[in-house]
VEXSESE-171025 format. One line per field, with one value per atom (N, C-alpha, C): atom name; x, z, y; residue in one letter; residue number from 1. Coordinates in Angstrom, 1 decimal. Last residue first. Layout:
site	(CA; ...);
xx	(X; ...);
zz	(Z; ...);
yy	(Y; ...);
code	(A; ...);
pos	(NUM; ...);
END
This chain:
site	(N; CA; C; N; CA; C; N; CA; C; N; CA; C; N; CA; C; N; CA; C; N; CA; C; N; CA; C; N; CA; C; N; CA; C; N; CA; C; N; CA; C; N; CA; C; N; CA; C; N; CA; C; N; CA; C; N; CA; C; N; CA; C; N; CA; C; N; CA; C; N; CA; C; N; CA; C; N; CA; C; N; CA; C; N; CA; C; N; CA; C; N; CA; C; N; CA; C; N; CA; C; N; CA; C; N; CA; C; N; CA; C; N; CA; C; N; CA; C; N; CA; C; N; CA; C; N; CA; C; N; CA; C; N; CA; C; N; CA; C; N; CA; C; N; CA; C);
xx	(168.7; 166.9; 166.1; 171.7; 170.5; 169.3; 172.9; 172.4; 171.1; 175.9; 174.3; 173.6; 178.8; 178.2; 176.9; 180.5; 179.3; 179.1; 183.8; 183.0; 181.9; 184.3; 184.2; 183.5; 184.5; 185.2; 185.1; 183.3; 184.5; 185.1; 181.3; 182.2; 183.5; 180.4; 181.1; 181.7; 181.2; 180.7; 181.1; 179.9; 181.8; 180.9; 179.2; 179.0; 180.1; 178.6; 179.0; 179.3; 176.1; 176.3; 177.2; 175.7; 176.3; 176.8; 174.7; 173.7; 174.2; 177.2; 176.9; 175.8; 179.4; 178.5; 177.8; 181.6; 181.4; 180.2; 182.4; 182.4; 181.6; 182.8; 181.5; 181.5; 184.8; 183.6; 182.4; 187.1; 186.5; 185.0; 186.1; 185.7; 185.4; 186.4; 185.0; 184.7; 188.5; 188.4; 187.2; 187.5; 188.3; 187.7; 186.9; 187.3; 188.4; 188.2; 187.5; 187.6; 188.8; 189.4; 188.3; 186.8; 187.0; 187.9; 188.8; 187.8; 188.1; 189.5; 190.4; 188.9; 187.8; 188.4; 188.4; 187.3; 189.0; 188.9; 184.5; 185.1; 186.7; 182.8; 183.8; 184.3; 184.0; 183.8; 184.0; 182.7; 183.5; 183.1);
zz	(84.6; 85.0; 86.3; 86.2; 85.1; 85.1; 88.4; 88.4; 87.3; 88.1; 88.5; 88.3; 88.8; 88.8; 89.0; 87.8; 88.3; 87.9; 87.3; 87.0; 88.0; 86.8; 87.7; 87.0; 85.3; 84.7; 85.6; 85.5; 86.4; 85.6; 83.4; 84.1; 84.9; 83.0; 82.0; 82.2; 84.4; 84.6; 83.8; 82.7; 83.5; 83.3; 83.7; 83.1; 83.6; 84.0; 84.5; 83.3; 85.0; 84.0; 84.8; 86.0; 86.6; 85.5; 85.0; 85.4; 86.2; 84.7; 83.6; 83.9; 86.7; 87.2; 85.8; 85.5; 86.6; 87.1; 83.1; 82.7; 84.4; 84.8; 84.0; 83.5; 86.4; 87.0; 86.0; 84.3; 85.0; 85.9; 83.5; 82.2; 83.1; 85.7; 85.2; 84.1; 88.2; 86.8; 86.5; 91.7; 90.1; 89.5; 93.3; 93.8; 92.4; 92.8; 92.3; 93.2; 95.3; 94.0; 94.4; 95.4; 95.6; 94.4; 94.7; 94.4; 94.9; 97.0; 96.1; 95.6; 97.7; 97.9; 96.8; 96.6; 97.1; 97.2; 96.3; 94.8; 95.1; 98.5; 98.3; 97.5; 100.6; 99.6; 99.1; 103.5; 103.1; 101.7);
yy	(118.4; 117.9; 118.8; 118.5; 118.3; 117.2; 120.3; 119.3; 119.0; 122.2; 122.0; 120.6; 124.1; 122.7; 123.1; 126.8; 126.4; 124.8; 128.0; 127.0; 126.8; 131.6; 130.2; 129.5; 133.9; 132.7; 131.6; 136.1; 135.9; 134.5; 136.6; 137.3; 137.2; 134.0; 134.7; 135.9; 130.8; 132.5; 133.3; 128.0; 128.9; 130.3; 124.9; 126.0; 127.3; 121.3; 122.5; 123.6; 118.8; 120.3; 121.1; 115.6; 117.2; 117.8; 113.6; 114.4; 115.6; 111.7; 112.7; 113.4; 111.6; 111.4; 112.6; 110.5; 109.8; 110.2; 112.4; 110.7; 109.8; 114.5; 114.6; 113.7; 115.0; 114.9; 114.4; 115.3; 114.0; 113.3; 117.7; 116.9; 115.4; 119.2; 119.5; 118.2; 118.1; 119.0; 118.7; 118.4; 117.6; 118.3; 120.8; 119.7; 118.6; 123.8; 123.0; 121.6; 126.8; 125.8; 124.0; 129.8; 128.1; 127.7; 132.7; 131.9; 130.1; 134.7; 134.2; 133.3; 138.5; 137.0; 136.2; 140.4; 140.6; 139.1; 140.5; 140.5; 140.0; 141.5; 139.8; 139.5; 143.3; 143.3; 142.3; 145.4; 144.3; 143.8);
code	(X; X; X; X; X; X; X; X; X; X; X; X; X; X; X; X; X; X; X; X; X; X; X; X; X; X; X; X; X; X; X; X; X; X; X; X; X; X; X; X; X; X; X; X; X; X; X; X; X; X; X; X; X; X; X; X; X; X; X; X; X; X; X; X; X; X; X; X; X; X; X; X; X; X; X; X; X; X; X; X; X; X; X; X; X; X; X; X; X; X; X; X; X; X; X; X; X; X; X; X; X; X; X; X; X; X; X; X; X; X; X; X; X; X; X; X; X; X; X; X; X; X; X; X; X; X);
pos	(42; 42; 42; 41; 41; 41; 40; 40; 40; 39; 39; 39; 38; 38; 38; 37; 37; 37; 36; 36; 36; 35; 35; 35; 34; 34; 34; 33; 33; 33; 32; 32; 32; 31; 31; 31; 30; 30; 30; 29; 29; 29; 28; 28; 28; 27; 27; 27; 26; 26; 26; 25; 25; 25; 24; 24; 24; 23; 23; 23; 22; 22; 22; 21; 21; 21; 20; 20; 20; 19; 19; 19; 18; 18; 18; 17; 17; 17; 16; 16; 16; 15; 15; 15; 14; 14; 14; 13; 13; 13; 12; 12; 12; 11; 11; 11; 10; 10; 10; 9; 9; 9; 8; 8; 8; 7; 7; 7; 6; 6; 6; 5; 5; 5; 4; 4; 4; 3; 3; 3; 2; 2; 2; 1; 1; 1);
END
């Protein structure tokens, strides 16, 4: 089974609104696939 076939999570909110509400979440985009990763700074 291959998990490259499945569809990728859709985001909860956009990356910019997430990021005025809580600025200790870094998000970063896969440079292969292009997902957005959330992390937590610091």
């Amino acid at each position: 089974m291959s998990t490259s076939s499945r569809p990728a999570r859709p985001e909860r909110r956009p990356p910019d609104e997430a990021a005025t509400e809580h600025p200790e979440i870094t998000y970063i985009g896969c440079a292969r696939c292009g997902t957005l990763i959330a992390g937590l700074d610091g």
